[in-house]
C-alpha positions in Angstrom: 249.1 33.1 227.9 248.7 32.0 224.2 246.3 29.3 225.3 244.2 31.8 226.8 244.6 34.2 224.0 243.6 31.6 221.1 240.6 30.7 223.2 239.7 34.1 223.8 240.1 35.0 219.8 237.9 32.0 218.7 234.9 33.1 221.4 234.8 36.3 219.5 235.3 35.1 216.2 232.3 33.0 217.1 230.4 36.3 218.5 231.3 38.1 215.5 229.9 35.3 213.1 226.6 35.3 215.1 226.2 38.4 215.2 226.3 38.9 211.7 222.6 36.8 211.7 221.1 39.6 214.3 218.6 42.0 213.4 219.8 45.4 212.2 217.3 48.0 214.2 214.9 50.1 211.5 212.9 52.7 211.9 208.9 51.7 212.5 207.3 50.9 209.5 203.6 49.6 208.8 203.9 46.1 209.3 202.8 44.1 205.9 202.5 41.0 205.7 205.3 40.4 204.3 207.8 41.9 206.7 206.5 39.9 209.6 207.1 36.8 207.9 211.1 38.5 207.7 210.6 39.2 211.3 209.2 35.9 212.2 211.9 34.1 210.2 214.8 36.4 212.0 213.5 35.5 215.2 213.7 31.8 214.4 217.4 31.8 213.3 218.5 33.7 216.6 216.6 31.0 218.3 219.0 28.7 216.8 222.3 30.5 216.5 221.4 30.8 220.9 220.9 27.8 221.4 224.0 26.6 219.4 226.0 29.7 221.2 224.6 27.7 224.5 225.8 24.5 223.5 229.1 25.9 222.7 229.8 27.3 225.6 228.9 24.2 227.7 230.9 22.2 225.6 234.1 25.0 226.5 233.4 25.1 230.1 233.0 20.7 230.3 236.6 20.7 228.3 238.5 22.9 230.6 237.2 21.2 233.9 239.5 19.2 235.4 239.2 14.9 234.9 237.9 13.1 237.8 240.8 11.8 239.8 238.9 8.8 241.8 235.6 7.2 241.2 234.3 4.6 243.6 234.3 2.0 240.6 238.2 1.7 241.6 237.9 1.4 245.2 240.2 -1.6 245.5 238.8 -4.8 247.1 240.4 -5.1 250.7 243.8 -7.8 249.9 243.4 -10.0 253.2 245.7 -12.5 254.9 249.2 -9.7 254.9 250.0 -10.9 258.0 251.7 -14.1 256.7 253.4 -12.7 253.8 254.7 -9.4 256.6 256.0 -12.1 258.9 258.7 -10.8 261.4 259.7 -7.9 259.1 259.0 -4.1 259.9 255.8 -3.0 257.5 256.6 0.4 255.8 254.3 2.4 253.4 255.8 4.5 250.6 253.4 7.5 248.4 254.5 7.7 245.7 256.3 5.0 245.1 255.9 4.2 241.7 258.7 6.3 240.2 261.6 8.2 241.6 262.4 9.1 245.2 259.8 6.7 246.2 260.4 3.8 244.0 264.2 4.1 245.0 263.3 4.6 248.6 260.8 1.3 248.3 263.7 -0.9 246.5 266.0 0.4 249.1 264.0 -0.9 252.1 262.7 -4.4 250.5 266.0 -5.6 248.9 267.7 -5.2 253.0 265.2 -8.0 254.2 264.0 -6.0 257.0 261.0 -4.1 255.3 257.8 -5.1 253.8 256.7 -2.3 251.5 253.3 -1.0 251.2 253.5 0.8 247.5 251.0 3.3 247.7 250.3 4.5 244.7 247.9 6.3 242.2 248.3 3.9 239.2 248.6 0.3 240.3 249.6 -1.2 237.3 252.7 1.3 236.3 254.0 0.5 240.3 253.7 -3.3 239.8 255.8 -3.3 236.7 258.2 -0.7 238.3 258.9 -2.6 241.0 259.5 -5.8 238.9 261.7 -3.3 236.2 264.0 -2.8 240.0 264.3 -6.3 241.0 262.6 -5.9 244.3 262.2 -9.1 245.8 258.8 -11.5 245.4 257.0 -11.2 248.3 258.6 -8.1 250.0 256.0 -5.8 248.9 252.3 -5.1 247.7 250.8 -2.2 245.3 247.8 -0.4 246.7 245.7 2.1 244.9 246.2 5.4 246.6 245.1 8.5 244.9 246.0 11.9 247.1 244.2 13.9 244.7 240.7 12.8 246.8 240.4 12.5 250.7 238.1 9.6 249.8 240.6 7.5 248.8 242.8 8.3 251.2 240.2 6.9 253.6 239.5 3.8 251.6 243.3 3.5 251.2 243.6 3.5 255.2 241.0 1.0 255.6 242.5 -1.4 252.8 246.0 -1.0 254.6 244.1 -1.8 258.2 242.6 -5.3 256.3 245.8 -6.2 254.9 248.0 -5.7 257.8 245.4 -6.9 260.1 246.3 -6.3 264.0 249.9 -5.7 262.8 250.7 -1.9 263.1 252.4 0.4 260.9 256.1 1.0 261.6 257.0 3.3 259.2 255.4 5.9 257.1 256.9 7.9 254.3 254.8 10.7 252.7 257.0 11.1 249.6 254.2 11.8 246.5 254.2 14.6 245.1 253.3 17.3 242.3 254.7 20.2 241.0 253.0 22.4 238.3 255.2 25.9 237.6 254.1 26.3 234.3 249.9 26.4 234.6 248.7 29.8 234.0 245.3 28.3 235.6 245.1 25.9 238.6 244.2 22.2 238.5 242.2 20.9 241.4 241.7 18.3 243.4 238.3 16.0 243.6 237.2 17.9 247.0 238.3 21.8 245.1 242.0 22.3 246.3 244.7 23.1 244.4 246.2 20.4 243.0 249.7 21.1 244.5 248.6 21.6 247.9 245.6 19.2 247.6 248.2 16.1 247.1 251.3 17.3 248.4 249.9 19.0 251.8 246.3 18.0 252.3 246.3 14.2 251.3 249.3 13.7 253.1 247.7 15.5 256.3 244.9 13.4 256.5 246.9 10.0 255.7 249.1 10.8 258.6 246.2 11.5 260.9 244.0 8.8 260.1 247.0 6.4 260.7 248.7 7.7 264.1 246.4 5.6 266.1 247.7 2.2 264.8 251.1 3.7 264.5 251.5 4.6 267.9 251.1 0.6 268.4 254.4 0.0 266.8 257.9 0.2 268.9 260.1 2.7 267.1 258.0 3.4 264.5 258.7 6.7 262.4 256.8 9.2 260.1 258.9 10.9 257.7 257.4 13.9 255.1 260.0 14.9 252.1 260.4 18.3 252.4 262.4 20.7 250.0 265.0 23.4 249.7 262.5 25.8 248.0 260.3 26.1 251.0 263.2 27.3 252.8 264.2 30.6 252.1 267.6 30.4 253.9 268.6 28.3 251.2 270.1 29.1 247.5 266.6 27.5 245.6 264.3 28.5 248.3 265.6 32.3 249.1 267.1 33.3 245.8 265.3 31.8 243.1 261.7 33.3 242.9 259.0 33.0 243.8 260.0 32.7 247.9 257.3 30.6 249.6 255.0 32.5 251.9 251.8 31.3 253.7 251.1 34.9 254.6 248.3 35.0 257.4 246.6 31.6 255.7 243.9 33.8 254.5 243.1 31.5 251.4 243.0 28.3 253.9 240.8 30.4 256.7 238.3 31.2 253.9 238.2 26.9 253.1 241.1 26.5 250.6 238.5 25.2 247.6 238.0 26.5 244.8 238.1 29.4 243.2 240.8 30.0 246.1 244.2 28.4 245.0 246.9 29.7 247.2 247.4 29.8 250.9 247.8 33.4 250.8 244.7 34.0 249.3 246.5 35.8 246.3 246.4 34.9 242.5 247.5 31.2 241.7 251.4 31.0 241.0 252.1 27.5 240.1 255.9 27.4 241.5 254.7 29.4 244.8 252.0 26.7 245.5 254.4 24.1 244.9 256.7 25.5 247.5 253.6 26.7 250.1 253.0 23.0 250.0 256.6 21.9 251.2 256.1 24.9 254.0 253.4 23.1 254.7 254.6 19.6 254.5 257.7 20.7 256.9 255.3 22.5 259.6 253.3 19.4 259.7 256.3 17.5 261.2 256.7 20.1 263.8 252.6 19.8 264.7 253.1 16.0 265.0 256.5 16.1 267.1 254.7 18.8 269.9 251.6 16.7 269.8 252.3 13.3 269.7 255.9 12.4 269.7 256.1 12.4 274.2 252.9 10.3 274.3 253.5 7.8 271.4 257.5 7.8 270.6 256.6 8.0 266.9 259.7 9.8 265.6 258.4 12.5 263.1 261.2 13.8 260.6 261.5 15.7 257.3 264.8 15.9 254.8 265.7 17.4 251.2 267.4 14.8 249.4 269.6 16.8 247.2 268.3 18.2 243.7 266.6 15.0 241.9 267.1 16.8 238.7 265.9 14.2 236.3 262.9 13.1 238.0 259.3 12.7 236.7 258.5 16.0 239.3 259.9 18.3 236.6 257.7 16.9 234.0 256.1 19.9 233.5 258.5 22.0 232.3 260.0 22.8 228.8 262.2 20.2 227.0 265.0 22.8 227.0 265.2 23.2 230.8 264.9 19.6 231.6 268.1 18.8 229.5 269.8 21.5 230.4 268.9 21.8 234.7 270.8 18.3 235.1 274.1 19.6 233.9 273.6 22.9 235.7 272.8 21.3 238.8 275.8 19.1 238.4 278.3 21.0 237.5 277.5 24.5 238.5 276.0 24.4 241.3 277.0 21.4 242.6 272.8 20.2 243.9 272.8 17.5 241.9 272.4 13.7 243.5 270.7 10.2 241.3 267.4 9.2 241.6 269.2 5.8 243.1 271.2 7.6 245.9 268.2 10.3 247.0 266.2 6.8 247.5 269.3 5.5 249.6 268.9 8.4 251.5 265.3 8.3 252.2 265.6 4.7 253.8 268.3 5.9 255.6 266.0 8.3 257.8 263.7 5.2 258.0 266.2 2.7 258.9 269.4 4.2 260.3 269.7 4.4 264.2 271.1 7.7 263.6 268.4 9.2 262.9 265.9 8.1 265.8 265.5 11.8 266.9 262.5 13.4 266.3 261.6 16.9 265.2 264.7 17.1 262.8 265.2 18.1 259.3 267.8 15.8 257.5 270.1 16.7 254.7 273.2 15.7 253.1 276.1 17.2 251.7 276.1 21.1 252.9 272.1 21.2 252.8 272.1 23.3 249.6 272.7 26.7 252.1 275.1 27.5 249.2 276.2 27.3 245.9 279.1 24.0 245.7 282.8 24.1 246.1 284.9 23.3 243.4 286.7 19.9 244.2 289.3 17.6 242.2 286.7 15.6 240.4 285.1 18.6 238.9 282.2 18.1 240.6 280.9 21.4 243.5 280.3 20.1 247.1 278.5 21.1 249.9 275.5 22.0 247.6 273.3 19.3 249.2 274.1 17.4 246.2 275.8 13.6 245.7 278.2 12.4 248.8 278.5 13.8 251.9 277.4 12.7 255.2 273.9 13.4 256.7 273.4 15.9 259.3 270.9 17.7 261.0 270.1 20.7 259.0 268.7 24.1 260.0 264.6 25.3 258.2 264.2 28.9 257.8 262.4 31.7 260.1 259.1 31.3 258.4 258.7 27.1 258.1 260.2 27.2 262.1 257.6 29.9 263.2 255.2 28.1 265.8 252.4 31.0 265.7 251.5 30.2 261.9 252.6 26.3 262.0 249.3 25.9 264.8 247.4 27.9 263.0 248.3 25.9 259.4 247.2 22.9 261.4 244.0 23.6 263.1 242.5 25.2 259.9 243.9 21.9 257.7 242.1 20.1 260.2 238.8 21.5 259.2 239.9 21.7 255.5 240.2 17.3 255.6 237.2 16.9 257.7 238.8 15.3 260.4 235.9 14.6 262.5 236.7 14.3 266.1 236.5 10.8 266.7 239.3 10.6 264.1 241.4 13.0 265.8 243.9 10.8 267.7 244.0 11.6 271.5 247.1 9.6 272.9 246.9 6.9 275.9 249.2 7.4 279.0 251.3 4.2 279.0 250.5 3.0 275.5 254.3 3.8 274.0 254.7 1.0 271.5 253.1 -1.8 273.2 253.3 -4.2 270.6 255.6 -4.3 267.4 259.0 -4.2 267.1 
């Protein structure tokens, strides 16, 4: 709000100097010679002062427009020849994976042997140095540019992955990235005019999934898994008590195309922590969409989970200094939500990897599920929060992410939101479960 006012204050101190070099009206005198040269001279510094007003506003309006996210200067050149450095191990890709949930996850995976890891990430450099900075192995992973933010490169992502891997499928596919902006006043948006936090949380993550079940559905045992969140849940303590609740409403702001100027699914005004949560509605509905569709015909295990309450995380970024000092503590000690960076990565390779979790259609948590506020326990530490230890179980979504009516309908109209042609749309072959990977 103070960003808006000062701007607001220095337009009109602007108007009010300009105005100052306008004509003051007179009553109609006999034009002299003398007073058309005045005239003639005002007239030529209004000119000016307009033309300057015109320049100043385009400069305002370039400013505040939102930087370019992808440019097709920095579509990667194809990396060829995977196949050799995949060898026998399973190939999983990580979003996100340069800091975090998806870093930890990717470490997790690479340092058991079993995995080679696809980094997908936005920044190619910051992931390479990441994954050095957490000893993952030489040769058990490869950093590929992959910006959410534009559908573009999502494609060009996909058809990078499909020249690396060559007639190797995909075994495993985490959709982790995410972002999180609770305290814009104004929304950010994408390259194609979403929101930024359902552009790359939702809509990027819609059509990666999409444009990668046919070569998925290739792979023996091969599972998608989306992070959900507690806040998109309203039968939880984040999601139900701490406002804003998530609610897609009737999808109104997706039916009219979800671009700009519209920035919420709802169609209502942009609320930066209700998009954020909208998203993770979304995210968790997806999974439900691609277990009814595709799950009989394919095998592909599709699965969400909340990790527990990554307090100190690069997703909180965003907010004041204050809060991000102070939520870590309260998340540890009062609530009892709180779980390392280290162990919610542990626990995203464990939906990937652990037989337990080779059932479809479920929503994964640890530790209580965050359904309420921790118990006190000897160490001085609450538990059942969702937080650190625990064992994982099958956890229950709320009404509203678990209602099948609005879930179909968030699908078909994200469909048309992506452009998913239909060519790209997969359409499942009897008999083709899994005929060829491991």
């Amino acid at each position: 709000l103070l960003t808006m006012f000062c701007r607001l204050l220095s337009i009109a101190c602007l108007v009010s100097m300009t105005s100052g070099f306008s004509p003051v009206p007179r009553t109609a005198t006999k034009v002299t010679s003398t007073t058309a040269a005045r005239q003639q001279e005002q007239r030529q510094l209004m000119t000016t002062f307009t033309r300057q007003d015109t320049k100043l506003e385009a400069m305002l309006t370039q400013t505040e427009l939102p930087e370019k996210l992808y440019f097709e200067k920095e579509k990667e050149i194809p990396k060829v020849l995977g196949g050799l450095q995949i060898g026998l191990r399973k190939l999983a890709c990580v979003t996100g994976a340069s800091s975090g949930l998806g870093l930890n996850c990717a470490a997790t995976l690479a340092k058991t042997g079993r995995y080679f890891v696809i980094m997908a990430c936005r920044n190619v450099e910051k992931a390479k140095e990441a994954a050095k900075r957490m000893g993952m192995p030489d040769g058990s992973y490869v950093v590929m540019k992959l910006e959410l933010g534009s559908l573009q490169s999502v494609r060009d992502f996909v058809a990078n992955l499909k020249a690396f891997k060559s007639a190797r499928p995909l075994n495993n596919l985490i959709c982790n990235a995410a972002v999180y902006k609770p305290t814009d006043p104004e929304p950010a948006w994408t390259d194609d005019g979403f929101e930024m936090s359902m552009g790359v949380n939702h809509f990027g993550h819609f059509l990666l999934v999409n444009l990668l079940l046919d070569d998925m559905s290739r792979a023996k045992n091969a599972r998608v898994c989306i992070v959900g969140s507690i806040t998109g849940n309203t039968n939880t303590v984040g999601g139900g008590l701490v406002y804003p609740q998530a609610d897609l409403g009737n999808l109104k702001g997706f039916k009219e195309g979800a671009r700009k100027p519209i920035a919420m699914a709802d169609g209502k005004p942009f609320f930066g922590a209700k998009a954020y949560k909208d998203s993770k509605v979304c995210n968790m509905m997806t999974v439900s969409e691609l277990h009814k569709r595709y799950h009989d015909s394919t095998g592909i295990v599709f699965s969400s989970m909340y990790p527990g309450c990554i307090a100190e995380t690069a997703l909180f970024r965003e907010k004041r200094p204050w809060f991000r000092k102070a939520f870590p503590w309260f998340m540890k000690y009062v609530t009892g939500g709180y779980v390392g960076e280290r162990e919610a990565g542990e626990r995203l390779a464990q939906v990937i990897d652990d037989p337990l979790c080779s059932k479809s259609n479920v929503y994964w948590s640890w530790n209580g599920g965050a359904q309420t506020v921790g118990r006190w326990s000897p160490d001085g530490k609450p538990r059942g929060a969702g937080g650190s230890g625990g064992e994982i179980f099958e956890n229950s979504q709320s009404d509203a992410v678990r209602d099948a009516a609005t879930a179909e309908k968030m699908w078909d109209l994200s469909v048309e939101a992506v452009g998913l042609s239909d060519k790209e749309i997969f359409k499942p072959k009897k008999g083709a479960l899994g005929t060829i990977s491991q």
